[in-house]
C-alpha positions as CSV (number, residue, x, y, z in Angstrom):
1,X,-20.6,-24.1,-0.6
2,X,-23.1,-20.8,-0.9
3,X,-21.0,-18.4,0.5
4,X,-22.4,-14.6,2.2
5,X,-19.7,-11.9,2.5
6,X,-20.8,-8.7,4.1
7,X,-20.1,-5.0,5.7
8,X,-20.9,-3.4,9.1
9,X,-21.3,0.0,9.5
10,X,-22.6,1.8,13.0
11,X,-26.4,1.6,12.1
12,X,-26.5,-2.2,11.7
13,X,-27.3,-3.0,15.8
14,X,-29.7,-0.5,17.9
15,X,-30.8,-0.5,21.7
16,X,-34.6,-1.3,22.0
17,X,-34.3,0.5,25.4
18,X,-32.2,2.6,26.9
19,X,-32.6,0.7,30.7
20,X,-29.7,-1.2,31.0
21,X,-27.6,1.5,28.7
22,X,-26.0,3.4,31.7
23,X,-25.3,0.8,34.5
24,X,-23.4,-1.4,32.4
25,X,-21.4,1.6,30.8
26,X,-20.8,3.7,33.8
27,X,-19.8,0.3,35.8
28,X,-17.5,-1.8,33.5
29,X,-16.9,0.7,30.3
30,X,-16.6,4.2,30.9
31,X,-12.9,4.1,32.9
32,X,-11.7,2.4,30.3
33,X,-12.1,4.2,27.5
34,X,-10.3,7.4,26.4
35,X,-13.9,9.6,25.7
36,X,-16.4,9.1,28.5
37,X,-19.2,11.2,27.0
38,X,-21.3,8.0,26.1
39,X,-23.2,7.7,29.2
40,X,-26.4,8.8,27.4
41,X,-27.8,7.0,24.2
42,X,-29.7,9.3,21.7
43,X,-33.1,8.2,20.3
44,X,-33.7,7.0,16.8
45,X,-36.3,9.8,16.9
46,X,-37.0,12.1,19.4
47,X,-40.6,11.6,18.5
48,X,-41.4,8.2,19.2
49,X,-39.3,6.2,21.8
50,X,-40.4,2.5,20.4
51,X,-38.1,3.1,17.6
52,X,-34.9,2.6,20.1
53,X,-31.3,4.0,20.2
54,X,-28.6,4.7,18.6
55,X,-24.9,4.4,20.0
56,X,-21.2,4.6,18.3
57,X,-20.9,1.1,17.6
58,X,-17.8,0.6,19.0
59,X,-18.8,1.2,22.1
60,X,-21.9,-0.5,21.9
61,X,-19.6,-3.3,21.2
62,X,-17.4,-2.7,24.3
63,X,-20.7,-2.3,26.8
64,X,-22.6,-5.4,25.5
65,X,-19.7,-7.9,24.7
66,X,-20.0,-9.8,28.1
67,X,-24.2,-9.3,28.0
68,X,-25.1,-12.4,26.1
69,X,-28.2,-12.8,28.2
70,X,-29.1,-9.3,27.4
71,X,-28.6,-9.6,23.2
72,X,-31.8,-10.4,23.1
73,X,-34.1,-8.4,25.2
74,X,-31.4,-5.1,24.8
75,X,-30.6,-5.4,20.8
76,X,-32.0,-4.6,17.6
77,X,-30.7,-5.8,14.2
78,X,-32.6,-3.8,11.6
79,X,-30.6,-4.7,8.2
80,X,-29.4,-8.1,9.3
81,X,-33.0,-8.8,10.0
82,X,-33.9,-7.9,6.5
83,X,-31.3,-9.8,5.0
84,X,-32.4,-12.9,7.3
85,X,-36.1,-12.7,5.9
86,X,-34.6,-12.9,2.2
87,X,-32.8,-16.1,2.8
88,X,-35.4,-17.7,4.8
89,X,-38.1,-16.6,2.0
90,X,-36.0,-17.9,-0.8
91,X,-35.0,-20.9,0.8
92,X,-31.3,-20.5,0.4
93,X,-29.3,-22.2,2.5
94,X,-25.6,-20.5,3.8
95,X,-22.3,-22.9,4.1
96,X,-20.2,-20.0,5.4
97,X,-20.3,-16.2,6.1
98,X,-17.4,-13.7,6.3
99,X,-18.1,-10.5,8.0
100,X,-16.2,-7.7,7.4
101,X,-15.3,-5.1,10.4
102,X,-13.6,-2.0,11.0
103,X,-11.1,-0.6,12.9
104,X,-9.0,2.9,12.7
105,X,-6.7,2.3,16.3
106,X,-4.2,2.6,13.6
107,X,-5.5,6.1,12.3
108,X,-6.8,8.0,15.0
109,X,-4.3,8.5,18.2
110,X,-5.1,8.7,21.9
111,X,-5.3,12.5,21.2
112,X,-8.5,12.3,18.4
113,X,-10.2,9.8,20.3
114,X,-10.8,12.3,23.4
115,X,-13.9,13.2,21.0
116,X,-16.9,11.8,20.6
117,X,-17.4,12.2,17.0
118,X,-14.4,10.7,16.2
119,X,-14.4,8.3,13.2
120,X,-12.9,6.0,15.5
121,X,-16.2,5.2,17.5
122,X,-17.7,4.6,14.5
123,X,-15.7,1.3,14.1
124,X,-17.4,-2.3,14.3
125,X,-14.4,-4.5,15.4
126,X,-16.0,-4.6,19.0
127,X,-19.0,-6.4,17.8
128,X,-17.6,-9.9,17.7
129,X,-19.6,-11.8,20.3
130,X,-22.7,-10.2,19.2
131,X,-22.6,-11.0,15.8
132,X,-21.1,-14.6,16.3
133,X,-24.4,-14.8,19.1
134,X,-27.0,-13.6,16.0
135,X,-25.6,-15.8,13.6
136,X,-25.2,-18.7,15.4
137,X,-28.9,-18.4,16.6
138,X,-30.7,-17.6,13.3
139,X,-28.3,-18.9,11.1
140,X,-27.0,-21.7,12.8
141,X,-23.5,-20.6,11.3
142,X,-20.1,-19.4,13.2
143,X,-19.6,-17.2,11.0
144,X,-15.6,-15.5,10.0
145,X,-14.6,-12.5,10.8
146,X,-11.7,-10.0,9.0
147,X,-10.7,-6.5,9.9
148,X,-10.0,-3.5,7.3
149,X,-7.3,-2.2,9.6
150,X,-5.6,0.6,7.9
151,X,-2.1,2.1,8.2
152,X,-1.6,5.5,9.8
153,X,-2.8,8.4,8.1
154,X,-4.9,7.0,6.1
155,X,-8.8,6.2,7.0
156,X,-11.4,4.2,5.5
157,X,-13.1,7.1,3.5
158,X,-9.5,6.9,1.3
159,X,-10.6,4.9,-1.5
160,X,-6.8,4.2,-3.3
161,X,-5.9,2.3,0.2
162,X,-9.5,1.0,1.2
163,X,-9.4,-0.4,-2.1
164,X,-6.3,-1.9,-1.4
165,X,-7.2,-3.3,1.9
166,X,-10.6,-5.2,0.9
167,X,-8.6,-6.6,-2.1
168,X,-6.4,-8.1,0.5
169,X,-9.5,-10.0,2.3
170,X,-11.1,-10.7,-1.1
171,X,-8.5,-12.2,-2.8
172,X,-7.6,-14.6,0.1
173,X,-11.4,-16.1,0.2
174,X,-12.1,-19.1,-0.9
175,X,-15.4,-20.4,-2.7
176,X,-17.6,-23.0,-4.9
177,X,-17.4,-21.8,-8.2
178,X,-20.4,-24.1,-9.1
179,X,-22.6,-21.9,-6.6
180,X,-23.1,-18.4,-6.4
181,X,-21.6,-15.7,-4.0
182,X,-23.7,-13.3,-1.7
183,X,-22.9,-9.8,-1.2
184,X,-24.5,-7.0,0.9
185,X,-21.9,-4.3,0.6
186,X,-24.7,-1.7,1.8
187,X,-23.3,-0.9,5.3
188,X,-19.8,0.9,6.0
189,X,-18.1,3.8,4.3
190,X,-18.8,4.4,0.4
191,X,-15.1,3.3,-0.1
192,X,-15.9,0.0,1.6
193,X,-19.1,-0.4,-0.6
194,X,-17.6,0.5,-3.8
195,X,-14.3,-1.6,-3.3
196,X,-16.4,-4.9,-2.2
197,X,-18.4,-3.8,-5.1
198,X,-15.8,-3.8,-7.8
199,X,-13.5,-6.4,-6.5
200,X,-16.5,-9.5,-6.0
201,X,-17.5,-8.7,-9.7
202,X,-14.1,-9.8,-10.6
203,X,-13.1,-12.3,-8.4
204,X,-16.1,-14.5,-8.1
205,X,-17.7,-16.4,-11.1
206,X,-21.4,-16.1,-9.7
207,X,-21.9,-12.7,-7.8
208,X,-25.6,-11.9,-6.2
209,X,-26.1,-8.6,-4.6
210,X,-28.8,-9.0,-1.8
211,X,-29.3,-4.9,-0.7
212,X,-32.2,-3.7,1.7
213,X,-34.9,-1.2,-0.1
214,X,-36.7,1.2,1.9
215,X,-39.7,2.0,1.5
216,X,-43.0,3.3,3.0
217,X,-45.9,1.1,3.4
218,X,-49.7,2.0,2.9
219,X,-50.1,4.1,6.1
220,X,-46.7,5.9,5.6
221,X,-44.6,3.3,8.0
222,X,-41.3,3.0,7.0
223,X,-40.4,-0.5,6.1
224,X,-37.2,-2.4,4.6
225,X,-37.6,-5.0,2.0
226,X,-33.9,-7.4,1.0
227,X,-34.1,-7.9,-3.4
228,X,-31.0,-9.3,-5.2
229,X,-29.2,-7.2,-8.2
230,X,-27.1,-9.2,-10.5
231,X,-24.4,-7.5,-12.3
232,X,-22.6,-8.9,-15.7
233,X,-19.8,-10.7,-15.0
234,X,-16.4,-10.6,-16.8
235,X,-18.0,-11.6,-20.1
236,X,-21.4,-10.4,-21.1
237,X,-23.9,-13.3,-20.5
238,X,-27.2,-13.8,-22.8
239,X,-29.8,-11.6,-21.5
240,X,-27.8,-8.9,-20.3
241,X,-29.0,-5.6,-21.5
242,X,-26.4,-3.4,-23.6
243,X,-27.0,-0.7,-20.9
244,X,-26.0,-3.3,-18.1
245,X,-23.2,-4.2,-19.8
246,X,-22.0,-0.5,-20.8
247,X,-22.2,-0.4,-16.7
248,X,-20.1,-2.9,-15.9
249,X,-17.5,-1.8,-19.0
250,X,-17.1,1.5,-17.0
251,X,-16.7,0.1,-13.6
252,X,-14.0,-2.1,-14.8
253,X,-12.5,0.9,-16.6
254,X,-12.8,2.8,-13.0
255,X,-11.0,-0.1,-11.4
256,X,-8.2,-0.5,-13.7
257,X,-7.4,3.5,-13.4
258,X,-7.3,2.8,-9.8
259,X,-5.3,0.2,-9.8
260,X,-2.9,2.0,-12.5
261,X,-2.5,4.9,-9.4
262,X,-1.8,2.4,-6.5
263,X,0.9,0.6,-8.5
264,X,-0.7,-2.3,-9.7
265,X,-0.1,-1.5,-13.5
266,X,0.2,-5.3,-14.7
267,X,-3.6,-6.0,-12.3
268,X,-4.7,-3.4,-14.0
269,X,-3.6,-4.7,-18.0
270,X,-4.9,-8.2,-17.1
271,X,-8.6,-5.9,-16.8
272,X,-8.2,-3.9,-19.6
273,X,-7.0,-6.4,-22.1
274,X,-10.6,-7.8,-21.8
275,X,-12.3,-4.5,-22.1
276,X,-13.1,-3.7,-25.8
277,X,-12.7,-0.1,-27.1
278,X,-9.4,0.0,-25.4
279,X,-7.0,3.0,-27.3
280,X,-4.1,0.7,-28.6
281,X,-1.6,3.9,-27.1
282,X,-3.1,3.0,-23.3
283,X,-2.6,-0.4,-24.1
284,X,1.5,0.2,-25.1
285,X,1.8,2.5,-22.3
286,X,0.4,0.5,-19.7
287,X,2.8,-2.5,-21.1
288,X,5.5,-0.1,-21.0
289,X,4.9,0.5,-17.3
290,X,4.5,-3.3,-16.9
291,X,7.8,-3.9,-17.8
292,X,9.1,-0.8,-15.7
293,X,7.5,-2.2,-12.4
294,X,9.1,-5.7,-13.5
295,X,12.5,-3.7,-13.5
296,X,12.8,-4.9,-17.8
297,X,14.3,-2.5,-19.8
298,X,15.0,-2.8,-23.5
299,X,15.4,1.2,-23.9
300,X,18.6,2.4,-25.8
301,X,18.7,5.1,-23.5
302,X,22.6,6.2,-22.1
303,X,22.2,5.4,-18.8
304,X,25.8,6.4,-17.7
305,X,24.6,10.2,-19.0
306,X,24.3,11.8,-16.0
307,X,20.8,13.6,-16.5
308,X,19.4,10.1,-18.0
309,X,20.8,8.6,-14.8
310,X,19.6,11.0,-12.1
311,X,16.1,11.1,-13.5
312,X,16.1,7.4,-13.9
313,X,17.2,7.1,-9.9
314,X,14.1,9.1,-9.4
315,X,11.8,7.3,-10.5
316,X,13.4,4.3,-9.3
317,X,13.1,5.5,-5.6
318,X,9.8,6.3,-6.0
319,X,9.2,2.9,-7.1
320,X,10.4,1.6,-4.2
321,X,7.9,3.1,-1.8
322,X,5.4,1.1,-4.4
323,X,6.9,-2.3,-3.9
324,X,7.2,-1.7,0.2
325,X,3.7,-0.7,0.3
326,X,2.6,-3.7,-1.9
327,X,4.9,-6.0,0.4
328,X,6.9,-6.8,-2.2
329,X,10.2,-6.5,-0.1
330,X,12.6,-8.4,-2.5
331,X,12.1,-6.1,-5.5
332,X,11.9,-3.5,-3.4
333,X,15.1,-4.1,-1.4
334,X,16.7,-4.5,-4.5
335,X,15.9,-1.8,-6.4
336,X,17.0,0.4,-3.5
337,X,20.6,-1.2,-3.6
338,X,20.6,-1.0,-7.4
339,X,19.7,2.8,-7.0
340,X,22.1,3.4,-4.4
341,X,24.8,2.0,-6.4
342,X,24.1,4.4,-9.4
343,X,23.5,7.2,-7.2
344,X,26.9,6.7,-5.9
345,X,28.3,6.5,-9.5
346,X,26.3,9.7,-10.5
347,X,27.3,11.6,-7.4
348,X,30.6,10.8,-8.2
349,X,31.4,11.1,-11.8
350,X,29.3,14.7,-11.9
351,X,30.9,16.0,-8.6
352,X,34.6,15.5,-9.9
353,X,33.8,17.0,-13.2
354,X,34.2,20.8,-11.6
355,X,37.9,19.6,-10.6
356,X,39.8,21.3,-13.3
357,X,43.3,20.5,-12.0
358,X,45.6,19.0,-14.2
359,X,47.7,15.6,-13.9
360,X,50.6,15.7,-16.6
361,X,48.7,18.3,-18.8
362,X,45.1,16.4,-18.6
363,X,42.4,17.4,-16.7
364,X,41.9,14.6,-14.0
365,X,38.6,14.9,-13.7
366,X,39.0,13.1,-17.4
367,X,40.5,10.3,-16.5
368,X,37.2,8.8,-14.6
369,X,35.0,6.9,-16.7
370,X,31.6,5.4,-15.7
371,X,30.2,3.1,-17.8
372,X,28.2,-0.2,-17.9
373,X,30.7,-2.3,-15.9
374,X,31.5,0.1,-13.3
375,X,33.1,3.4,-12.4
376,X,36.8,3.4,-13.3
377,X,40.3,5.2,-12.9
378,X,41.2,5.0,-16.5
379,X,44.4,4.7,-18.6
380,X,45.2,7.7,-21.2
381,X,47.2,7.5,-23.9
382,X,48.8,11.1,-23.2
383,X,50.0,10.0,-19.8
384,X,53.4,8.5,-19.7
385,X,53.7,5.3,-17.7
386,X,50.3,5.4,-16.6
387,X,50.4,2.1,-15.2
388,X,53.1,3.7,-12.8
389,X,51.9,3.4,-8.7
390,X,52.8,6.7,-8.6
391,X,50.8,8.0,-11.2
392,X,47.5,6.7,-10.2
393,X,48.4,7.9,-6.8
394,X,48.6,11.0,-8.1
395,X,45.5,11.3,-9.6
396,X,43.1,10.0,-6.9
397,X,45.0,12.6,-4.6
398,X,44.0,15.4,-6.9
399,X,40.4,14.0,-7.3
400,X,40.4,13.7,-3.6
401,X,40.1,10.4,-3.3
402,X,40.4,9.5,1.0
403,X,43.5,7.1,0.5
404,X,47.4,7.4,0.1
405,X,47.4,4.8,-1.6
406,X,45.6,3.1,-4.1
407,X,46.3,-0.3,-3.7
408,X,44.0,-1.1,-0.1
409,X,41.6,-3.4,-1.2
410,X,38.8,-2.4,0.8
411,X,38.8,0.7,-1.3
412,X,38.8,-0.6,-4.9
413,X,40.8,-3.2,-7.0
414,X,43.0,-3.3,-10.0
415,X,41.7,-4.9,-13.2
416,X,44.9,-7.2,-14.4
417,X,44.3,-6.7,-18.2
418,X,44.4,-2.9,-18.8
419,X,45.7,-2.2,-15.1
420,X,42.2,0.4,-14.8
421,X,41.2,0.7,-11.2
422,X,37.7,0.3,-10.4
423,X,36.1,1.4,-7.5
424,X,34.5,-0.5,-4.8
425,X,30.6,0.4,-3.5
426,X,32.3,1.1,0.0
427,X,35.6,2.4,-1.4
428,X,32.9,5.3,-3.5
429,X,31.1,6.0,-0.6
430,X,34.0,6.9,1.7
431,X,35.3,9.4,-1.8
432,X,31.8,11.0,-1.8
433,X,32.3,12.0,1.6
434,X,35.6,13.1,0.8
435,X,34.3,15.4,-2.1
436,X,31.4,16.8,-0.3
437,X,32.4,16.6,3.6
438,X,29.2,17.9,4.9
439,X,27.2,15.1,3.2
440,X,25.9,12.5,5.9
441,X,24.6,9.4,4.5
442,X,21.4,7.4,5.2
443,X,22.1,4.2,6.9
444,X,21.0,1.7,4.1
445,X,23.9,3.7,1.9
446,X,26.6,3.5,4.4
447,X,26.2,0.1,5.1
448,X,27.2,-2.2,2.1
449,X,26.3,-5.8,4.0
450,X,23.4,-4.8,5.4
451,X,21.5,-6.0,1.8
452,X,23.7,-9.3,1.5
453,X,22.2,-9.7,5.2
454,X,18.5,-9.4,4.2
455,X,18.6,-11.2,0.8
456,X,20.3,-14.3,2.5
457,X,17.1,-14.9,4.7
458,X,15.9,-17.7,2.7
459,X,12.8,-17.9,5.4
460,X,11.6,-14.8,3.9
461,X,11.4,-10.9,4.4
462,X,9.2,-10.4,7.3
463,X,8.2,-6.3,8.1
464,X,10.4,-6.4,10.9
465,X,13.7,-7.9,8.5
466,X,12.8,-4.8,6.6
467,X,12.3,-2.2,9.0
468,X,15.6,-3.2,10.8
469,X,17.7,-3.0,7.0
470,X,16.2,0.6,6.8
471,X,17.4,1.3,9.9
472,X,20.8,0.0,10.4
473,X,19.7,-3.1,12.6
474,X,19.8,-1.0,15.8
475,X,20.2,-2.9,18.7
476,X,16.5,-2.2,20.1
477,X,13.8,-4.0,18.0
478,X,12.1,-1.5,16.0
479,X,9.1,0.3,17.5
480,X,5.4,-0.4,15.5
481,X,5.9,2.1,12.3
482,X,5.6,0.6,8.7
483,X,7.8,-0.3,6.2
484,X,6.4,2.4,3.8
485,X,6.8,5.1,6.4
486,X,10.2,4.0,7.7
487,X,11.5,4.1,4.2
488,X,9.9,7.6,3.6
489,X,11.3,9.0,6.7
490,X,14.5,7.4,7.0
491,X,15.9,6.8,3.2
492,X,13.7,8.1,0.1
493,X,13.6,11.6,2.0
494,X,17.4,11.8,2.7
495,X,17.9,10.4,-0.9
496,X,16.4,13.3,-2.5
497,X,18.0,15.6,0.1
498,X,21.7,14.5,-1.2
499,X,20.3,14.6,-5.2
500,X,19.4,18.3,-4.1
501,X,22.4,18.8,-2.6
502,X,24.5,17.8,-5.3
503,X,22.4,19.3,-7.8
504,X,22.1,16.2,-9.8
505,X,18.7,17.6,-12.2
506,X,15.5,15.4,-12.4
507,X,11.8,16.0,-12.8
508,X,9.9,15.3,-9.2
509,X,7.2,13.2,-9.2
510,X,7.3,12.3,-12.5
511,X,6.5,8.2,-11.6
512,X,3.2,9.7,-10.2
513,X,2.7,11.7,-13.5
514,X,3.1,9.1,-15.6
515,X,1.0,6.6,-13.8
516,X,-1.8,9.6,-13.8
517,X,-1.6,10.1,-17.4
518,X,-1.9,6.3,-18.4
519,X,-5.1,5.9,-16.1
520,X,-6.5,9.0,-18.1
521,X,-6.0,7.1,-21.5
522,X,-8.2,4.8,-20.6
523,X,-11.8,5.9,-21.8
């Protein structure tokens, strides 16, 4: 199966003629859309009307959708027509063709779209039926359509997330590895380009560029000629010139930093491990990161010392937003809980260490121990009968804990061996809010079940499973917002609000640093 995967920017279709241009828009178009200065096409040059015009392409989409008689007397396809003449001159026959189109609804709001200039006109995602009519004519093909739809905020001139996206389309398709791949990634933003660019040369085993030259003819007419560009592939095939494969060597390099940045540290070793000239010290700290993103850690670090701890919780929140953003909800769910839990722990332990008040002549703020295996009341030799109700009473009341007495279960339990008391998830968040009364938690924290709830769904964490956990499964349905925004807004903010508030110390950002400083090792 030859298969053809290409872009679409607004230049690919022009008007011939402006004749039909202003009925059609003015009568079925203009009310419904939120800018109504199109009424007037612009020429291709003001010199010389046979050229045609020029319209945002998403609204040439919307005005000629329900024309199908018109496609051909109304529209021009410059590049497509160029590309056409190289596989009809070459003799290569297409099995299938996937069509990649734009659209920014996502990124530019009712508000933006009030101007004409807006990126968002510029989108292709309108141009369906006309392509599917072209293709099916010439081509004698149906050919597939998918949509780089980005999140909010975040266009298609951002490479980190229009790399992101295209990988997503990419790495879905499937093709004859005995035959090669076509790609005309000429048309679109440069992000597009590049990212169609760099991810065929890895995905596909046989990769022909087919781009449209310009050039002027013998009495200076401008015409447009399709030639195919091979690039090297993973390995450096015979004939392949050092230079070429130098190229390729940095563009993979390029690719792996990228992919470093966005979170994809172990995508980005599988690249790099076949790259020679690789420092060994990128090479251990990528694997080091590796194992950090796979939540492995073989560090003898003290992780019940508090500043370890905090900074550790950091980072660990921060890698959060990576695994929601990837869609990796599982890890990502659980990580949060798993930070949560510590921070409770750290909150805890470092907030009843200014409570110098003394039980029987030791300080109680002595007698709570975090380690390992929990966060515990603890025996102490210097206490008499400390195994007495009374006595552990007494404590928790000095360390403020919210209960008379100790022995409620839904607040903590008594280990039978040594008698220690260990506290409960629930039983440490109500003492936190006890300690510092003007702390108000995030919903994720003051719900322990909520998690339980989410990881039971054995048909899979959908965005909607996840959105509702961030937000407490309010009894409305979540409006449209993404995971990754939700979580900003609604936990990872407030997180670092209460580590502020507390004054629990850790370096900001530092997840980011470090992911900046491996992508600079590579070279």
């Amino acid at each position: 199966m030859s298969l053809w995967i290409l872009t679409t920017g607004n230049s690919d279709i022009h008007l011939k003629h402006d004749k039909n241009w202003g009925a059609i828009y003015n009568k079925e178009v203009r009310s419904k859309l939120e800018c109504n200065k199109f009424a007037n096409v612009v020429q291709i040059n003001p010199d010389d009307k046979s050229l045609g015009y020029k319209a945002p392409t998403r609204v040439l989409g919307h005005v000629y959708e329900n024309q199908g008689e018109k496609y051909e007397t109304d529209l021009e396809f410059p590049l497509l027509n160029t590309f056409r003449n190289y596989f009809e001159e070459n003799k290569i026959k297409l099995d299938k063709v996937i069509i990649l189109l734009t659209n920014q609804a996502n990124v530019f709001n009712e508000q933006s779209r009030v101007y004409k200039y807006s990126p968002y006109w510029q989108d292709t995602c309108t141009l369906e039926s006309i392509l599917k009519w072209y293709f099916e004519k010439y081509f004698n093909l149906v050919p597939k359509f998918e949509k780089l739809e980005p999140e909010i905020n975040k266009g298609l001139d951002r490479w980190n997330e229009t790399l992101n996206l295209v990988a997503n389309t990419i790495n879905k398709i499937e093709y004859n590895v005995l035959k090669p791949v076509y790609i005309s990634h000429q048309a679109g933003t440069p992000a597009i380009s590049s990212a169609v660019q760099f991810l065929s040369l890895n995905k596909f085993q046989k990769v022909k560029f087919v781009l449209s030259n310009q050039y002027y003819d013998i009495t200076y007419n401008q015409e447009a000629k399709a030639e195919e560009v091979s690039y090297p592939q993973l390995s450096k095939p015979e004939g392949i010139s050092n230079s070429d494969s130098e190229y390729y060597r940095g563009m993979q390099i390029e690719r792996a930093k990228q992919l470093i940045i966005d979170g994809f540290p172990g995508a980005a070793l599988k690249i790099v491990e076949g790259i020679e000239r690789i420092q060994p010290e990128a090479l251990n700290e990528l694997q080091k990161m590796v194992n950090f993103f796979n939540l492995y850690n073989n560090s003898n670090t003290e992780d019940s010392k508090i500043d370890n701890a905090t900074q550790r919780i950091a980072e660990s929140i921060d890698l959060v937003s990576f695994f929601f953003a990837q869609k990796n909800y599982i890890q990502g769910v659980s990580l949060l809980s798993a930070a949560q839990e510590t921070f409770l722990k750290v909150a805890i332990s470092h907030l009843t260490s200014t409570i110098t008040t003394q039980y029987n002549g030791v300080t109680a703020s002595k007698l709570v121990n975090w380690n390992s295996k929990g966060l515990f009341l603890i025996n102490h030799s210097s206490l008499k009968n400390n195994d007495n109700e009374n006595t552990k009473n007494g404590i928790l009341k000095i360390l403020k804990f919210p209960i008379e007495k100790h022995t409620s279960k839904f607040y903590l339990y008594t280990h039978k061996k040594d008698g220690t008391l260990e506290f409960t998830r629930i039983g440490m968040l109500k003492w936190l809010c006890k300690l510092r009364e003007d702390f108000k938690p995030w919903l994720t924290l003051e719900e322990a079940e909520l998690r339980n709830q989410l990881m039971h769904n054995l048909q899979g964490m959908q965005d909607i499973d996840v959105l509702e956990y961030l937000l407490g499964y309010p009894e409305e349905k979540p409006s449209s917002k993404t995971v990754k925004d939700t979580y900003e807004k609604s936990v990872r903010q407030p997180f670092f609000n209460a580590m502020s508030k507390f004054k629990l110390h850790y370096t900001p950002n530092k997840l980011k640093q470090r992911l900046e400083h491996i992508a600079n090792l590579l070279a």
